[in-house]
C-alpha positions as CSV (number, residue, x, y, z in Angstrom):
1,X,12.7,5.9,12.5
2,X,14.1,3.2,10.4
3,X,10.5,1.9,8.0
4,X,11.2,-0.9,5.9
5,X,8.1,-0.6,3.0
6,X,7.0,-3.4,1.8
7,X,5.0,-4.3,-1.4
8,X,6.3,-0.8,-2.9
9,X,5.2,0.4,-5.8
10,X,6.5,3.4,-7.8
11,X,3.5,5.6,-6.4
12,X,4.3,3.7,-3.3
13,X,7.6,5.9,-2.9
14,X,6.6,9.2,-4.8
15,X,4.0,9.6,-2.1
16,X,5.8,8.6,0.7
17,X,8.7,10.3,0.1
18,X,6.9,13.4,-0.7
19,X,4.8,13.0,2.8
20,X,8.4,12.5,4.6
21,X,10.2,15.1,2.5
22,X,12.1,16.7,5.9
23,X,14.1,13.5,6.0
24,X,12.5,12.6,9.2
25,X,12.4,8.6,8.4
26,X,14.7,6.5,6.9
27,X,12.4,4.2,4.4
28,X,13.8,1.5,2.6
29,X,11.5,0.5,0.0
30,X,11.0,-3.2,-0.8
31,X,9.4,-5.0,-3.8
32,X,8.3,-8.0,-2.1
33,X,5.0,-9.1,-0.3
34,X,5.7,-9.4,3.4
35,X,5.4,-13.2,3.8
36,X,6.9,-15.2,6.1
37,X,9.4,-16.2,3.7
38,X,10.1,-12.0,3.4
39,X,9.9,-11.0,6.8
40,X,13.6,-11.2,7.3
41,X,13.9,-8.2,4.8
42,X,13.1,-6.6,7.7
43,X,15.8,-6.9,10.0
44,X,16.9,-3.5,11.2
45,X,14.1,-1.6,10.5
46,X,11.8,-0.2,14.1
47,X,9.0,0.0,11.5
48,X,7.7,-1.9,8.9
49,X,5.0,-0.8,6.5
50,X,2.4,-2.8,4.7
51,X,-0.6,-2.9,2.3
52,X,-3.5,-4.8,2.0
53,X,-1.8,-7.6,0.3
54,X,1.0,-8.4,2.7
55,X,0.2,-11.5,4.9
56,X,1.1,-10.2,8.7
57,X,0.2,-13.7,10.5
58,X,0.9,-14.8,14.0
59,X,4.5,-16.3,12.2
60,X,5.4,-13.1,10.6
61,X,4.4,-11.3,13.4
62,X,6.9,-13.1,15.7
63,X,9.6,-12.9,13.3
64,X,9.1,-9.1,13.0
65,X,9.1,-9.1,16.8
66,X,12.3,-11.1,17.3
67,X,14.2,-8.5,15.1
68,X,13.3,-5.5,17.1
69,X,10.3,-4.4,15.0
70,X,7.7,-2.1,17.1
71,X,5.1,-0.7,14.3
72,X,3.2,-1.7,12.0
73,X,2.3,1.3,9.9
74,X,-0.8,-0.2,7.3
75,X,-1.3,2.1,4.0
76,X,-4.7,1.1,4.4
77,X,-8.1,1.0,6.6
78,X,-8.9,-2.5,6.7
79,X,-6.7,-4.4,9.1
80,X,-8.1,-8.0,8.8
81,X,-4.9,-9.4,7.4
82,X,-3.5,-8.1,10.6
83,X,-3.0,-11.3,13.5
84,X,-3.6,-8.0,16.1
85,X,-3.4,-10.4,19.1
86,X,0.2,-11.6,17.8
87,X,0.9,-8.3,17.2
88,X,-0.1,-7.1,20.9
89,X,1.5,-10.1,22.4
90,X,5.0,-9.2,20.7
91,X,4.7,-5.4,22.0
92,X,4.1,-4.8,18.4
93,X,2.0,-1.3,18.0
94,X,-0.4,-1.0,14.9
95,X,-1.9,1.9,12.9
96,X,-3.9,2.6,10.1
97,X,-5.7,5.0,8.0
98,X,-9.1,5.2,9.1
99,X,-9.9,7.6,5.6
100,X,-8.1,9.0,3.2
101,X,-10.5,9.4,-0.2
102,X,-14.2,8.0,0.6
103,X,-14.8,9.6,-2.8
104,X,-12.1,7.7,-4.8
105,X,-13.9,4.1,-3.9
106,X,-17.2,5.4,-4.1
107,X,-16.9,7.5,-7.3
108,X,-15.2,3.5,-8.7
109,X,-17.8,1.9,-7.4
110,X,-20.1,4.4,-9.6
111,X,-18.5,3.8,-13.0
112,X,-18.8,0.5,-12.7
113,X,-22.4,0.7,-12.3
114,X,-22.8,3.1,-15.1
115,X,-20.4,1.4,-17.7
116,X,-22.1,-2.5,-17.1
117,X,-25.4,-1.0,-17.2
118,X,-24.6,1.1,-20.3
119,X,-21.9,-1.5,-21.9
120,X,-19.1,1.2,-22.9
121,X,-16.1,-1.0,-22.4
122,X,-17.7,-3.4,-24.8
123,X,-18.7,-0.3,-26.9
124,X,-15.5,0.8,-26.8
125,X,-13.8,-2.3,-28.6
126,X,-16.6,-2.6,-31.1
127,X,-16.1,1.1,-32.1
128,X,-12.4,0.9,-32.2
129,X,-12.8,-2.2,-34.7
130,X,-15.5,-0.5,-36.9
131,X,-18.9,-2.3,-35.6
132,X,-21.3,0.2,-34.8
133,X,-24.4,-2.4,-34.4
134,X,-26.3,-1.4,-31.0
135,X,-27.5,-5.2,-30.5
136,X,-26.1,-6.3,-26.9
137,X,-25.8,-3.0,-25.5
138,X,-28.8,-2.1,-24.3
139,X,-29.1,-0.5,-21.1
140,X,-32.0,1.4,-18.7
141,X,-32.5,4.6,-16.7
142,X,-31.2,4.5,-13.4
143,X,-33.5,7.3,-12.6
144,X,-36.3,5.8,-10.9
145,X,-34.7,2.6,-9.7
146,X,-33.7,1.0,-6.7
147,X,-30.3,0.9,-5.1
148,X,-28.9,-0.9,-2.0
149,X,-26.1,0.3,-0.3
150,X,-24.9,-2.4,2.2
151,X,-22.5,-0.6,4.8
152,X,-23.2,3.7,5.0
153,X,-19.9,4.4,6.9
154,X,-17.7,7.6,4.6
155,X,-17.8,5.7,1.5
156,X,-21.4,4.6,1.9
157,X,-22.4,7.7,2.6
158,X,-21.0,9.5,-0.6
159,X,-22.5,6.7,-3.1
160,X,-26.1,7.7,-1.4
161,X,-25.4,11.3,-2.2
162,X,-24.2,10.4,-5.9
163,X,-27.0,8.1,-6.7
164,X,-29.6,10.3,-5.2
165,X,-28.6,12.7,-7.5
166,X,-29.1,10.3,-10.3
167,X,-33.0,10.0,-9.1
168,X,-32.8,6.8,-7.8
169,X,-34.3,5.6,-5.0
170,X,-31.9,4.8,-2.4
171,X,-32.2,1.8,0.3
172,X,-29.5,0.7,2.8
173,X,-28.6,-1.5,5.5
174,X,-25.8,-0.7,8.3
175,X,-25.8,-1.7,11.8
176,X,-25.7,2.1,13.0
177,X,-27.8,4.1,10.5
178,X,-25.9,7.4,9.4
179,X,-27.9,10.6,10.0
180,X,-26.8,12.0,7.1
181,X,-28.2,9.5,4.3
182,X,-31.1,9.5,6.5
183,X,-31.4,13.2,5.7
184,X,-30.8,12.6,2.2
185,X,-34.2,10.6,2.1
186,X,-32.4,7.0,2.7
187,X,-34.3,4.2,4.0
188,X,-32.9,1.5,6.5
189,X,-33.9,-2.2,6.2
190,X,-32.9,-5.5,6.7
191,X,-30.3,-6.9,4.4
192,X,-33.2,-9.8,3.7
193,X,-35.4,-6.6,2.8
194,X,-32.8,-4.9,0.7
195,X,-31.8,-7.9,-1.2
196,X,-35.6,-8.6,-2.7
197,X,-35.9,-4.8,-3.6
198,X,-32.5,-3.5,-5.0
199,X,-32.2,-3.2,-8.9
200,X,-28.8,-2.2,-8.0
201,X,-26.8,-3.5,-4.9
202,X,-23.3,-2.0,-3.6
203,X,-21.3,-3.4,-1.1
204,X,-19.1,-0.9,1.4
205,X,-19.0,-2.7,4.4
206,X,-15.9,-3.8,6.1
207,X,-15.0,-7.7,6.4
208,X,-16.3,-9.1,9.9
209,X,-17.3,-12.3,10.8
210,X,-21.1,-11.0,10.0
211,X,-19.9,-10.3,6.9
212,X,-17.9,-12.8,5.4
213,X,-19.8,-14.1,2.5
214,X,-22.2,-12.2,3.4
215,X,-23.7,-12.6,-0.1
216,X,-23.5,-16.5,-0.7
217,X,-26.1,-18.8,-2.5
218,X,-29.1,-18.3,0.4
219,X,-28.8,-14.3,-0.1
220,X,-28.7,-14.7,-3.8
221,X,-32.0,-16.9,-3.9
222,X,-33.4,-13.4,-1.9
223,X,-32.2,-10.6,-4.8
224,X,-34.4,-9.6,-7.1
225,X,-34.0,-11.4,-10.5
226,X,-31.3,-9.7,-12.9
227,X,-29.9,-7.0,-10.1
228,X,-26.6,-5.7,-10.8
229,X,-24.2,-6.6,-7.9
230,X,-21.3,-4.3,-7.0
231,X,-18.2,-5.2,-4.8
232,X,-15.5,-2.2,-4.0
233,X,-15.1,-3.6,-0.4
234,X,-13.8,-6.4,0.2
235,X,-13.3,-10.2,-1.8
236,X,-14.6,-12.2,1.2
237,X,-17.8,-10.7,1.6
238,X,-19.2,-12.1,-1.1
239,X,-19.4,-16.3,-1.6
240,X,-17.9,-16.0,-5.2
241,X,-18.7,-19.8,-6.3
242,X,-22.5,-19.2,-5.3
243,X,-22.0,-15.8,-7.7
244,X,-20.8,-18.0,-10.5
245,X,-23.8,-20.0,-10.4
246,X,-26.1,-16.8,-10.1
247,X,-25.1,-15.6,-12.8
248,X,-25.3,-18.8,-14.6
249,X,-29.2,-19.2,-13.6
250,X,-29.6,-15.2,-14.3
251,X,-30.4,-14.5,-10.6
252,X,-26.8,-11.9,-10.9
253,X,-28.1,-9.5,-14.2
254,X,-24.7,-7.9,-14.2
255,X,-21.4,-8.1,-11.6
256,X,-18.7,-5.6,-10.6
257,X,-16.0,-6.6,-8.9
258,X,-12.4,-4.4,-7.6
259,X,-11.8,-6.8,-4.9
260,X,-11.2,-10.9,-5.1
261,X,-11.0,-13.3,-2.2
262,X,-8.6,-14.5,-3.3
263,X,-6.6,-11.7,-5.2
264,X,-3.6,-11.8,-2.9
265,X,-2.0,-13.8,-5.9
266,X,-3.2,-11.5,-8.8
267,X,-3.7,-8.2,-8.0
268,X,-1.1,-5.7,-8.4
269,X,1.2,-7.8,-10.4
270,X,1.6,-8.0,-14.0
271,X,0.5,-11.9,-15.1
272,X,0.0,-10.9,-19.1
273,X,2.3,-13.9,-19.5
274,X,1.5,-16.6,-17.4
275,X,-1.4,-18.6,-17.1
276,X,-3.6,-17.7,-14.2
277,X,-3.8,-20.7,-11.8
278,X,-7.3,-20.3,-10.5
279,X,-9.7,-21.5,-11.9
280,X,-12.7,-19.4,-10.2
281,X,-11.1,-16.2,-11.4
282,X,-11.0,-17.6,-14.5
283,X,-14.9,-18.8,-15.0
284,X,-15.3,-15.2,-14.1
285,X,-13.6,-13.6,-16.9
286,X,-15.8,-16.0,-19.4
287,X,-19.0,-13.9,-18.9
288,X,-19.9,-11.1,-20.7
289,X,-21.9,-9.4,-18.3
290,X,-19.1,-9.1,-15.8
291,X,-16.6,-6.0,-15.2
292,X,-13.4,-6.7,-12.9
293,X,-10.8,-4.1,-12.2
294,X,-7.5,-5.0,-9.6
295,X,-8.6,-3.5,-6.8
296,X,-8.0,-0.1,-8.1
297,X,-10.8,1.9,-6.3
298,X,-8.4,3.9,-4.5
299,X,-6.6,4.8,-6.8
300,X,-6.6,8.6,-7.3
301,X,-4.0,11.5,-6.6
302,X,-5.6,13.0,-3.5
303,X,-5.9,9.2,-1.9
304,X,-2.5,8.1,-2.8
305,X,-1.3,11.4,-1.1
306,X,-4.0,11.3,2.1
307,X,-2.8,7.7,3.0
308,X,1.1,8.8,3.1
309,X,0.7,11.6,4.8
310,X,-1.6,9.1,7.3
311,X,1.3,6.6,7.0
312,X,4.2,8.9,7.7
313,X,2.0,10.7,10.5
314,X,1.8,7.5,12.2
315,X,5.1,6.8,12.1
316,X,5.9,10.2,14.0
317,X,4.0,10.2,16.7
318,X,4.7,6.7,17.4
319,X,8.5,7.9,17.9
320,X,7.4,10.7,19.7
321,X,4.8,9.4,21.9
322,X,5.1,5.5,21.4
323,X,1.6,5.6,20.2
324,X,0.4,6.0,16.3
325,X,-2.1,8.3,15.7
326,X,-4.6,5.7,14.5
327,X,-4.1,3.2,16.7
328,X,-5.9,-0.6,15.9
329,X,-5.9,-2.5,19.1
330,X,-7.6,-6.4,19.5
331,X,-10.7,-4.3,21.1
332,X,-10.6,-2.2,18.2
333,X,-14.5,-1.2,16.3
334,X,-15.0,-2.3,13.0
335,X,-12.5,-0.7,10.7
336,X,-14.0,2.5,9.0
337,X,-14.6,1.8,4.9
């Protein structure tokens, strides 16, 4: 099949033209976000390819239709930034991958607790520049404490393993408990319960309409004073304006964030010289006691090569059997994190 790739990166190709090393696709790859201003880039391709950034509206949808496009192959789990009705209506088939590394995001998600609470990034530039004063980077045990995993699916599942092992005391909240953290000794509760116990909270769930800001001002005025709040999921499920203000009040003790609502702009480009135009980014960047990397939680060899192989897998068996191996339809569950 002819896959046009968009939003390619150099890993981008490595991995998907190691996964499709027999020559069985032709891929072009493409720099560009899909957009609706892009989607002509398209034109000959049966596939196109996309990642979490590309914008696959009910506009780009049809344009992708009315050029003979018939799969949309995501390099990624989430597919809220899919319009899957357009896509059905145009005869437009979707997959995903439904996992590739749960132990990439959650082993992120871990150093980010670890270096806020123990301050290495900022010991690291005080080092490098010949202060060696410990005022400012004091930290505490995480054995003993409390931490809240909001959403137990893979990911979940492999923080409660990792911070069990650290001694802590491990709390969740998920719609379907998983037997297996239950084994591990974790407790299920309301996220209202959760929020006024946690020391540490972690997000993993996926972005629903129950979870769109599902941390906004009313949640925050529920967490225990100071937590430490952790976001590897995604931007929208957290109410980032009523974050700025908890951590102006001290209600937020410390945030991590790999994922912005509004990152669709930021991430994954290189903006060193231009001013960043929003301002809410920005006001985040001002405090000292909050950590933001550019949605690179996935970011490891044996992901990178798990979602091509997915991607290119896809692809196949939608040529061969006009069906993708992961299929999403409009009925689909909530996507796995």
């Amino acid at each position: 099949m002819r896959v046009a790739v968009f939003s390619t990166k150099p890993h981008d190709r490595r991995y998907l033209e190691r996964a499709n090393e027999d020559g069985a696709h032709r891929l072009s790859f493409l720099e560009p976000r899909l957009t609706a201003e892009t989607a002509s880039l398209a034109k000959g391709a049966d596939a196109v390819c996309v990642f979490v950034n590309d914008t696959v509206s009910e506009e780009v949808v049809e344009q992708l239709g009315s050029q003979g496009v018939r799969l949309l192959a995501l390099r990624s789990a989430g597919f809220n930034h899919v319009d899957l009705v357009a896509a059905e209506a145009a005869g437009i088939a979707v997959g995903r991958v439904p996992a590739y590394s749960p132990h990439a995001v959650a082993e992120h998600a871990v150093a980010l607790i670890l270096t806020l609470n123990r301050k290495t990034h900022r010991a690291y530039n005080r080092v490098r520049e010949g202060n060696f004063v410990l005022d400012g980077l004091l930290g505490f045990d995480l054995n003993g404490k409390t931490v809240g995993i909001v959403g137990t699916g893979l990911i979940g599942e492999v923080v409660a393993r990792i911070m069990t092992g650290f001694g802590c005391r491990v709390i969740a909240h998920d719609p379907a408990p998983n037997p297996t953290c239950e084994a591990l000794g974790v407790h299920y509760l309301s996220v209202e319960q959760l929020l006024s116990q946690s020391d540490v909270i972690s997000l993993h769930c996926p972005l629903t309409p129950a979870t769109h800001q599902l941390i906004d001002g009313p949640a925050l005025a529920r967490m225990k004073r100071g937590a430490m709040l952790i976001n590897t999921s995604r931007g929208e499920v957290i109410d980032t304006r009523a974050v700025i203000r908890g951590l102006k009040d001290g209600t937020i003790g410390s945030l991590g964030l790999d994922v912005y609502e509004e990152e669709t702009d930021l991430f994954f480009e290189d903006l060193s010289n231009r001013i960043i135009p929003d301002d809410v980014f920005a006001r985040l960047l001002t405090f000292p006691n909050v950590l933001i990397t550019g949605h690179q939680a996935f970011f490891t060899e044996e992901a990178l090569a798990a979602i091509a192989e997915t991607t290119i897998g896809n692809v196949t068996a939608f040529e061969r059997d006009g069906r993708p191996l992961h299929e999403v339809k409009t009925q689909a569950a909530r996507p796995a994190e």
